[in-house]
PyMOL CGO cylinders between C-alpha atoms (Angstrom):
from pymol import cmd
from pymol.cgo import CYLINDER

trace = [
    CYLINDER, 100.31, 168.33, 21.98, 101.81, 166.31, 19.06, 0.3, 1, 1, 1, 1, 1, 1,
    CYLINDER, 101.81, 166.31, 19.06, 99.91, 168.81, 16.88, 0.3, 1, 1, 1, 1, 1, 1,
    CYLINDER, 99.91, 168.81, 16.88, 102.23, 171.54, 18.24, 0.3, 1, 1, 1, 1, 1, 1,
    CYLINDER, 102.23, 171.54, 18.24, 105.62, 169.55, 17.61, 0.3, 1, 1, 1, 1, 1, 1,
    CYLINDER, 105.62, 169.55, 17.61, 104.49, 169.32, 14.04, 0.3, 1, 1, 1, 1, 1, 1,
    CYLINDER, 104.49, 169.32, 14.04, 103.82, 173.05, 13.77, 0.3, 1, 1, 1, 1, 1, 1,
    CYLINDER, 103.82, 173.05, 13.77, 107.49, 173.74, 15.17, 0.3, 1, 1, 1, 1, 1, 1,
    CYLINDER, 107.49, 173.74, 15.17, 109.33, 171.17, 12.97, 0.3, 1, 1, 1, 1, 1, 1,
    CYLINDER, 109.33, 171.17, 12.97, 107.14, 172.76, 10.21, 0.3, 1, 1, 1, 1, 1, 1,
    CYLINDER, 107.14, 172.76, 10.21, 107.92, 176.23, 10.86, 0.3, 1, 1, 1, 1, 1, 1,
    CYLINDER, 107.92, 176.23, 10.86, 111.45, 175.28, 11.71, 0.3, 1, 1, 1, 1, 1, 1,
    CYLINDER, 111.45, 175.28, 11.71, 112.05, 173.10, 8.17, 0.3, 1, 1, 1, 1, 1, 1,
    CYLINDER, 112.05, 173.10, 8.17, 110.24, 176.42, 6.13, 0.3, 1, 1, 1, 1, 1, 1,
    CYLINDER, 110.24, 176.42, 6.13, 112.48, 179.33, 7.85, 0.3, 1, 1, 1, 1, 1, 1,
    CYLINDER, 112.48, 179.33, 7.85, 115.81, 177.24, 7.54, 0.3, 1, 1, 1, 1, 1, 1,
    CYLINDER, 115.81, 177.24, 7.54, 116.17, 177.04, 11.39, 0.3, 1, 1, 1, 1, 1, 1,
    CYLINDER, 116.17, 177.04, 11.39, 117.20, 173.22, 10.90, 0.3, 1, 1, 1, 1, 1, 1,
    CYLINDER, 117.20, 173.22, 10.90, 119.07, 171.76, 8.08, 0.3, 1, 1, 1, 1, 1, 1,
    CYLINDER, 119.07, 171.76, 8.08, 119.21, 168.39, 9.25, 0.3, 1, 1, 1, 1, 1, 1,
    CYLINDER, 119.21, 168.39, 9.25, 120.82, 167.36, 5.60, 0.3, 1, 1, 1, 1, 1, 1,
    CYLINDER, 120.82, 167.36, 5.60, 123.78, 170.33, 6.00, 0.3, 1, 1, 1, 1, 1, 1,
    CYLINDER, 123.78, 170.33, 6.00, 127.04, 168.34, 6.53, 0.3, 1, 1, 1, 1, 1, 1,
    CYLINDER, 127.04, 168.34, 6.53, 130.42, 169.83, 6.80, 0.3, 1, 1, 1, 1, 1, 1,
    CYLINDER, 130.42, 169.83, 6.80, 133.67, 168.63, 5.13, 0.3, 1, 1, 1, 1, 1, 1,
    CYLINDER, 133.67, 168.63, 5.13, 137.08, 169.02, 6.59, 0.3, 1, 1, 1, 1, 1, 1,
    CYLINDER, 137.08, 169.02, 6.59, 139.18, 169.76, 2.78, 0.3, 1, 1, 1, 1, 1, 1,
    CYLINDER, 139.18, 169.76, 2.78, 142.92, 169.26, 2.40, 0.3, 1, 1, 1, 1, 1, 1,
    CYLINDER, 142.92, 169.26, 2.40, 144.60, 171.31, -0.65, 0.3, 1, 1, 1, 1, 1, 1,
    CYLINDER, 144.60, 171.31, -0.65, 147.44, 169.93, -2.47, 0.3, 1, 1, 1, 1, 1, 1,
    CYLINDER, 147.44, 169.93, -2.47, 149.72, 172.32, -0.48, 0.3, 1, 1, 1, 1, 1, 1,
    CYLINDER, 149.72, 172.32, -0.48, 148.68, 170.48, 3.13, 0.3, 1, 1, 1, 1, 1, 1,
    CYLINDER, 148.68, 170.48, 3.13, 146.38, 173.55, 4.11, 0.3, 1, 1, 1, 1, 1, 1,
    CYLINDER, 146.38, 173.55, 4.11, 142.93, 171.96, 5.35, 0.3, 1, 1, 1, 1, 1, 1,
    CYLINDER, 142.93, 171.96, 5.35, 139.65, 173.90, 5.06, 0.3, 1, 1, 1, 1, 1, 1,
    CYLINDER, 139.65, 173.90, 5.06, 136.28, 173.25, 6.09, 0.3, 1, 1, 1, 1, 1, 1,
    CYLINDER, 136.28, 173.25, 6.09, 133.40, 173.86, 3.69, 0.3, 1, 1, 1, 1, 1, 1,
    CYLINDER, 133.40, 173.86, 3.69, 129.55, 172.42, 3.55, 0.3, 1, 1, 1, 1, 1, 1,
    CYLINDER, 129.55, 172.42, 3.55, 129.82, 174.03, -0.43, 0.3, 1, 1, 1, 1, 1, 1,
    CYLINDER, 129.82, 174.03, -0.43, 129.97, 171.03, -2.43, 0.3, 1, 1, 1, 1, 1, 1,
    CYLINDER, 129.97, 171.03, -2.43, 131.40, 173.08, -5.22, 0.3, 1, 1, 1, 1, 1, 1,
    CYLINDER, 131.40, 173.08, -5.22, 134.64, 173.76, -3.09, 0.3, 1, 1, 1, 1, 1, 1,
    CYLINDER, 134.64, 173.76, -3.09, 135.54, 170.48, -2.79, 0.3, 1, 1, 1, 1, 1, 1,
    CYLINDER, 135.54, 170.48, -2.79, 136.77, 169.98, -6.03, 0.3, 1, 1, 1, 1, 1, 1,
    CYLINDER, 136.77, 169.98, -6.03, 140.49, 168.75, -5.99, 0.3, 1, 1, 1, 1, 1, 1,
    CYLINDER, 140.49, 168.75, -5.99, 140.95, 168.31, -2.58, 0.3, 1, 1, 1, 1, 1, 1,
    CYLINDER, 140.95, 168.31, -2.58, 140.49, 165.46, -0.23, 0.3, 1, 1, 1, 1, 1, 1,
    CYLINDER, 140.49, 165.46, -0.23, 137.52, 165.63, 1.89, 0.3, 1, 1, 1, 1, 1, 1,
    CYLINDER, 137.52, 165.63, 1.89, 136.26, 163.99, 4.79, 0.3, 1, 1, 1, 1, 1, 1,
    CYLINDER, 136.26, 163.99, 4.79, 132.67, 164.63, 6.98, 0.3, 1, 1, 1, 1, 1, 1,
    CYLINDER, 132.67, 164.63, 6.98, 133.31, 166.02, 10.35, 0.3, 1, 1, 1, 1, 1, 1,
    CYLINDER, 133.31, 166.02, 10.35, 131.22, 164.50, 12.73, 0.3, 1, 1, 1, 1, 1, 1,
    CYLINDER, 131.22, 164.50, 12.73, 131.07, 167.05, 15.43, 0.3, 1, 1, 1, 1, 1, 1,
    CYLINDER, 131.07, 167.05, 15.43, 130.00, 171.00, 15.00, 0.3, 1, 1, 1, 1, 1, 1,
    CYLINDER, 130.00, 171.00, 15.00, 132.64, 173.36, 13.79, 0.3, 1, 1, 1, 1, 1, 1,
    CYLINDER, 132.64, 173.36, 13.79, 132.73, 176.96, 13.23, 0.3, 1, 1, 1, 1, 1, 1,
    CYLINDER, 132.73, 176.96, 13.23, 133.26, 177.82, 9.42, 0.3, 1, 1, 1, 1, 1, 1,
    CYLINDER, 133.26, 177.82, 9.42, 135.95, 181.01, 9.32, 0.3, 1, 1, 1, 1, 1, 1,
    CYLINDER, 135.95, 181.01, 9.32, 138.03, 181.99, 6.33, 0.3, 1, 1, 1, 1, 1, 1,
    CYLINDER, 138.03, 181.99, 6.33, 141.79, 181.12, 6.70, 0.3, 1, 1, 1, 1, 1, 1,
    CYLINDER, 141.79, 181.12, 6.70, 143.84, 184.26, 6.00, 0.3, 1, 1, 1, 1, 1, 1,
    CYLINDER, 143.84, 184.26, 6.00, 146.21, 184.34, 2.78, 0.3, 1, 1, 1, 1, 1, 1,
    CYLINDER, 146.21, 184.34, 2.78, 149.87, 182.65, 4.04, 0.3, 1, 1, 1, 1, 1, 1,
    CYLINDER, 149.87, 182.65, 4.04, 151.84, 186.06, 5.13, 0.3, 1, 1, 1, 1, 1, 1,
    CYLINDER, 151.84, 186.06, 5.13, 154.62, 186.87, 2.89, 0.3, 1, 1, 1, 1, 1, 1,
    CYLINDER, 154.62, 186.87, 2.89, 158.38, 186.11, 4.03, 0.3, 1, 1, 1, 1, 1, 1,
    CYLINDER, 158.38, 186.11, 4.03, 159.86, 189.37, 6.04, 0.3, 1, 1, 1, 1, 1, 1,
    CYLINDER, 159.86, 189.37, 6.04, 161.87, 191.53, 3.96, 0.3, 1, 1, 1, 1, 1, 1,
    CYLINDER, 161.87, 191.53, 3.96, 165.71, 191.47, 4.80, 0.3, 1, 1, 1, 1, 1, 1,
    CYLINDER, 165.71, 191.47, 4.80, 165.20, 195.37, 5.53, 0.3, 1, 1, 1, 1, 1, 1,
    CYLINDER, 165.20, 195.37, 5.53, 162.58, 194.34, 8.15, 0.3, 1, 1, 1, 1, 1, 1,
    CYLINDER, 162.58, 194.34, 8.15, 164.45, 192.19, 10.03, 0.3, 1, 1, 1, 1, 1, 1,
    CYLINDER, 164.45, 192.19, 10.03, 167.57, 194.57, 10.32, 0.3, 1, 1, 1, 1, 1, 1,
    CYLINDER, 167.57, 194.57, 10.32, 165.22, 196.95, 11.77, 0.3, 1, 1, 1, 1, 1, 1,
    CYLINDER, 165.22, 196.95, 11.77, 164.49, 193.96, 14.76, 0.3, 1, 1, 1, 1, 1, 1,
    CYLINDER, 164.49, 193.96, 14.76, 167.66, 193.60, 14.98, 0.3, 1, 1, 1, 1, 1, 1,
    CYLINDER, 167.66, 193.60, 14.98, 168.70, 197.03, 16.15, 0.3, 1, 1, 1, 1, 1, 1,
    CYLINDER, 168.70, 197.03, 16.15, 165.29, 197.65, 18.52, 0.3, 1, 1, 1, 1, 1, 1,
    CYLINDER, 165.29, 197.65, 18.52, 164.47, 200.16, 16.09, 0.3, 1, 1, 1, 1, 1, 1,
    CYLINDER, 164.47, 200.16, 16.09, 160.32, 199.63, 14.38, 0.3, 1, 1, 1, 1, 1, 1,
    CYLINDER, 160.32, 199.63, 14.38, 162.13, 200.59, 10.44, 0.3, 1, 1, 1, 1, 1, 1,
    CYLINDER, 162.13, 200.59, 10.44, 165.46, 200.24, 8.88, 0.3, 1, 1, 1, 1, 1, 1,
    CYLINDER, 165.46, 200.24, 8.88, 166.91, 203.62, 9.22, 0.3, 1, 1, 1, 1, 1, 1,
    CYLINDER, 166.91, 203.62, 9.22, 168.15, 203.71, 5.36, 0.3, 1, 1, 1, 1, 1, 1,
    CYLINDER, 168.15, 203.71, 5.36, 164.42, 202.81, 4.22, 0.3, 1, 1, 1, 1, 1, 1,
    CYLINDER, 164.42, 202.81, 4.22, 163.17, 205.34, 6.78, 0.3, 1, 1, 1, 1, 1, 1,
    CYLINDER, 163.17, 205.34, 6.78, 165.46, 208.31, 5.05, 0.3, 1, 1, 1, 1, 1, 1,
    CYLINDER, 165.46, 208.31, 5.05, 164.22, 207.11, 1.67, 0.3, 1, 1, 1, 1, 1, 1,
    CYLINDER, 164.22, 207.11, 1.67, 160.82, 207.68, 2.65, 0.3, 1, 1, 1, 1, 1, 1,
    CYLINDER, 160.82, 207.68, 2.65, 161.22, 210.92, 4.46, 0.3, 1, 1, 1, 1, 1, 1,
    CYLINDER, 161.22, 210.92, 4.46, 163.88, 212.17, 0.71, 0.3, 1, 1, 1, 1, 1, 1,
    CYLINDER, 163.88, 212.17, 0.71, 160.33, 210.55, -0.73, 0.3, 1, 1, 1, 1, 1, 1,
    CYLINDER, 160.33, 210.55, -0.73, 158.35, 212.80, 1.32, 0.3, 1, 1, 1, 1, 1, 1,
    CYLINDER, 158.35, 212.80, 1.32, 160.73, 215.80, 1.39, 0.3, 1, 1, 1, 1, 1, 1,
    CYLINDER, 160.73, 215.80, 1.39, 160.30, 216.08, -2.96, 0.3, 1, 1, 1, 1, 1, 1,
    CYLINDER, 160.30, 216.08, -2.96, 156.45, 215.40, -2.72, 0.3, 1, 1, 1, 1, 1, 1,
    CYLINDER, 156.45, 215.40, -2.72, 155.66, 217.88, -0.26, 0.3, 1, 1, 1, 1, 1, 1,
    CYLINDER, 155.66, 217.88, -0.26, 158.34, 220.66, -2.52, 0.3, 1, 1, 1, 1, 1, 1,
    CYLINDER, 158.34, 220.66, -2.52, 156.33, 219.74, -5.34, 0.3, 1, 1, 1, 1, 1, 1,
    CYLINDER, 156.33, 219.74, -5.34, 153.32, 220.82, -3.92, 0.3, 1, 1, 1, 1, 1, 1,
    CYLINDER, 153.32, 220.82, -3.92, 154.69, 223.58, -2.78, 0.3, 1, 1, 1, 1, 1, 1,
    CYLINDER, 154.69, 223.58, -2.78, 155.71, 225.09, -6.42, 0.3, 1, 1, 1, 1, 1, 1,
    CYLINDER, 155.71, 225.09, -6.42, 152.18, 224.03, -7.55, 0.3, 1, 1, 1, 1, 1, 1,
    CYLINDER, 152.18, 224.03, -7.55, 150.70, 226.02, -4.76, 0.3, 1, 1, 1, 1, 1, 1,
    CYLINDER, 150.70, 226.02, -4.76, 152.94, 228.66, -5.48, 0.3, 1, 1, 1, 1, 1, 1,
    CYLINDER, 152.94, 228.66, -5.48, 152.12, 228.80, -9.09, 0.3, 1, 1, 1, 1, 1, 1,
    CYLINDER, 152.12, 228.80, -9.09, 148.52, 228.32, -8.58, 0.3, 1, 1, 1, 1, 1, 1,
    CYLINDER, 148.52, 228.32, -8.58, 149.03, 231.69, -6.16, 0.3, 1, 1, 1, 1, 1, 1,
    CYLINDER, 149.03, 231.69, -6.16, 150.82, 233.37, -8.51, 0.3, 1, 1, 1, 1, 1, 1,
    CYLINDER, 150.82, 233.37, -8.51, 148.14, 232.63, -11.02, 0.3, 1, 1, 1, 1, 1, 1,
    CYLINDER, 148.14, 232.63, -11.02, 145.14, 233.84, -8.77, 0.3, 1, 1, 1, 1, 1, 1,
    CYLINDER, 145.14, 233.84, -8.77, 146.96, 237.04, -7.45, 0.3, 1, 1, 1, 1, 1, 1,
    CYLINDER, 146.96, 237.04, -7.45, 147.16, 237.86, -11.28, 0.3, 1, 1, 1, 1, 1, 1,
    CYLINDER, 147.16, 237.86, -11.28, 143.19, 237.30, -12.01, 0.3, 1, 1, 1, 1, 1, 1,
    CYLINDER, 143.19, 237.30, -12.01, 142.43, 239.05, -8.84, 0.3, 1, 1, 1, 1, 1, 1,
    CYLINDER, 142.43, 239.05, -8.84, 144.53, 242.03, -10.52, 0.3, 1, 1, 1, 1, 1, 1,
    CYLINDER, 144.53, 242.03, -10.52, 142.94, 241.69, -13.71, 0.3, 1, 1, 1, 1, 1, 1,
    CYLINDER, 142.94, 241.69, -13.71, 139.10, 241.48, -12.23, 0.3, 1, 1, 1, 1, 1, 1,
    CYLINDER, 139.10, 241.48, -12.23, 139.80, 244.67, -9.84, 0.3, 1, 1, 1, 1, 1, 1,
    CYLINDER, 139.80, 244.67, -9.84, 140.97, 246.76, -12.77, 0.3, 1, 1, 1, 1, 1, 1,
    CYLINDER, 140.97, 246.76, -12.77, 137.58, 246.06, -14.22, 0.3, 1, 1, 1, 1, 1, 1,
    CYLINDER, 137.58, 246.06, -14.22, 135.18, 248.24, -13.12, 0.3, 1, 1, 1, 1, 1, 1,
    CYLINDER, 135.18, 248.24, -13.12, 132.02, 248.88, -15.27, 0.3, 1, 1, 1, 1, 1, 1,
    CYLINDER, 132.02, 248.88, -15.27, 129.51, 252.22, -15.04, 0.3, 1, 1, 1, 1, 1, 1,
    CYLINDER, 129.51, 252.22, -15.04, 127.40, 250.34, -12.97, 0.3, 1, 1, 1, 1, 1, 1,
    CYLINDER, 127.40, 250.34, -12.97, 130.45, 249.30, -10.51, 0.3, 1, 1, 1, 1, 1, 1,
    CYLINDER, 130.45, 249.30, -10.51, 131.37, 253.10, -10.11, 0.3, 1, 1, 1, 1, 1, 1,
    CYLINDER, 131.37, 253.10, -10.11, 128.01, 254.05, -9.09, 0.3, 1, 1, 1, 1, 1, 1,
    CYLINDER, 128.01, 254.05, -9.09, 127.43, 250.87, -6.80, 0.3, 1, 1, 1, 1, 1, 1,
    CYLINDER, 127.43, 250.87, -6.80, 131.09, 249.83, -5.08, 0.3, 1, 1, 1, 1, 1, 1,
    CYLINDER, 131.09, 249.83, -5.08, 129.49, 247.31, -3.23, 0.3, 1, 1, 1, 1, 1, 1,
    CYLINDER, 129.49, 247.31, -3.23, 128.72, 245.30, -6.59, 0.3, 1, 1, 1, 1, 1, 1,
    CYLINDER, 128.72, 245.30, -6.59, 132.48, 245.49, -7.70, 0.3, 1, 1, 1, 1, 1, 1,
    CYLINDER, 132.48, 245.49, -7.70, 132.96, 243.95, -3.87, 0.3, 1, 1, 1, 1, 1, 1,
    CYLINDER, 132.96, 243.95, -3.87, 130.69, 241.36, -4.20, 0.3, 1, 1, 1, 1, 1, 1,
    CYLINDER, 130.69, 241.36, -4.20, 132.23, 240.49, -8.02, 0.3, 1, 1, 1, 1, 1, 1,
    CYLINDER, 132.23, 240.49, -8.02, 135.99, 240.42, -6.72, 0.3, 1, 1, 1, 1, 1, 1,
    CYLINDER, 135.99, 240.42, -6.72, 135.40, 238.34, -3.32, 0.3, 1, 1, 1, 1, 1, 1,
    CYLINDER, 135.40, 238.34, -3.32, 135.53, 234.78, -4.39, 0.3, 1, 1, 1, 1, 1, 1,
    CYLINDER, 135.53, 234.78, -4.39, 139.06, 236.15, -6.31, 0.3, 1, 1, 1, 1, 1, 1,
    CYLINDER, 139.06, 236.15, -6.31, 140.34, 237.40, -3.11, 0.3, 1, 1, 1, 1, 1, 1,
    CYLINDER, 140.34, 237.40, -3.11, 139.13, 234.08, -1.09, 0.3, 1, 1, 1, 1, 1, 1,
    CYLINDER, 139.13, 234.08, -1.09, 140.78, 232.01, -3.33, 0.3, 1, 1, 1, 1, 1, 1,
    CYLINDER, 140.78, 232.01, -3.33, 144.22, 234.12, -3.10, 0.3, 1, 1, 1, 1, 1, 1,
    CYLINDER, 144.22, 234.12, -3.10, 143.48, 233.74, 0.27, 0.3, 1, 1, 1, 1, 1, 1,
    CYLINDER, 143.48, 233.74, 0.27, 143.14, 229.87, 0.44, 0.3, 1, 1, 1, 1, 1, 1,
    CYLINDER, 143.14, 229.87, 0.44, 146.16, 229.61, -1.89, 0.3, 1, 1, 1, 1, 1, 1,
    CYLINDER, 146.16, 229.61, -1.89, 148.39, 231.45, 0.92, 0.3, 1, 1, 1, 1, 1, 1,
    CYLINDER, 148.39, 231.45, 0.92, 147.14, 229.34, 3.54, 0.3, 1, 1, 1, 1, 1, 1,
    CYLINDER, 147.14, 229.34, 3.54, 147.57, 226.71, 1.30, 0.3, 1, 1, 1, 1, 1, 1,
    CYLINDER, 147.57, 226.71, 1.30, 151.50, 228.05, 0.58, 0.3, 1, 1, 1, 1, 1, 1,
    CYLINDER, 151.50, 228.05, 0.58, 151.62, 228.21, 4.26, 0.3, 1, 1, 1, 1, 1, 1,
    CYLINDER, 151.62, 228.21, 4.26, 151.08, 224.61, 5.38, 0.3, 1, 1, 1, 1, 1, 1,
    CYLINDER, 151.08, 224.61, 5.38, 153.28, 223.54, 2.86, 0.3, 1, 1, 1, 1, 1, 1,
    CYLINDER, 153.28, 223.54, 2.86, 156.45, 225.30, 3.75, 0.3, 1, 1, 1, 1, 1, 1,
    CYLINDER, 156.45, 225.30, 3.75, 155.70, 224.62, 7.73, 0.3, 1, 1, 1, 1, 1, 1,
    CYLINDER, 155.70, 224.62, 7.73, 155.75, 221.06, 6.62, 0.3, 1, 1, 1, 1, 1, 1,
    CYLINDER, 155.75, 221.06, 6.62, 158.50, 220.85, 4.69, 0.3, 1, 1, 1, 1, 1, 1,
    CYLINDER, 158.50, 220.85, 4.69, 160.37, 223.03, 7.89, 0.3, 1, 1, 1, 1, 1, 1,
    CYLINDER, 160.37, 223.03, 7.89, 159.22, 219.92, 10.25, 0.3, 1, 1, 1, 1, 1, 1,
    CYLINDER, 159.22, 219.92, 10.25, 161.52, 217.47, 7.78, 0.3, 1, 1, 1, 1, 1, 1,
    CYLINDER, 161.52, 217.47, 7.78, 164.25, 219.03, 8.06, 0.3, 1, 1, 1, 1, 1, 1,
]
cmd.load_cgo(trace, "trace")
């Protein structure tokens, strides 16, 4: 029987499932804030005392940043954001979303105009074979395609700002 304690305190003391040595250290910052640490190297600056009882080791979150004044006229009326920051994000929006929408319209402009050009084309062998002049022009006409739809979405969200 002994023999079999030894094994487990062996086992136990190779594997890491007891660190009799591990102590833990309740650290207060020059700003008040404590923290607990068993890193050594953390302890640095601070004053540190050994806890005596078990403790679970979590992270303290950054301090949160003061409200904004905005913020708190927003609570004040019920409402979740200050309308006049709320209508500078949706003007923010509103000239985002337009300037998109003369890219895409550009960018459709530009592929109706190589679709054009590449339908024009038509070599002997295109004559004699349509279905090879087809097969050349359909990634043109998918991406005129995909630029309309793309014209499309734009405009119906720009409709649903105003």
């Amino acid at each position: 029987m002994p023999r079999d304690y030894h094994f487990i305190a062996v086992f136990m003391v190779l594997f890491g499932v007891a660190d009799v040595h591990a102590q833990t250290y309740k650290c207060v910052d020059p700003g008040g804030r404590p923290t607990y640490t068993n890193v050594k190297e953390e302890m640095h600056g601070k004053k540190c005392t050994v806890v005596s009882r078990e403790i679970s080791v979590v992270p303290v979150p950054p301090a949160a940043a003061p409200a904004k004044a905005a913020a708190g006229a927003a609570k004040a009326t019920g409402e979740r954001v200050d309308p006049n920051m709320q209508r500078g994000r949706d003007d923010t929006r509103r000239k985002i979303l337009q300037e998109e929408l003369d890219a895409a319209e550009k960018r459709l402009s530009e592929s109706r105009q190589k679709l054009a050009e590449q339908d024009a084309i038509r070599s002997g062998e295109e004559r004699l074979i349509p279905q090879k002049a087809l097969d050349r022009i359909k990634p043109h006409r998918e991406e005129v395609e995909r630029q309309e739809q793309n014209v499309v979405s734009l405009k119906r969200e720009l409709s649903n700002l105003r």
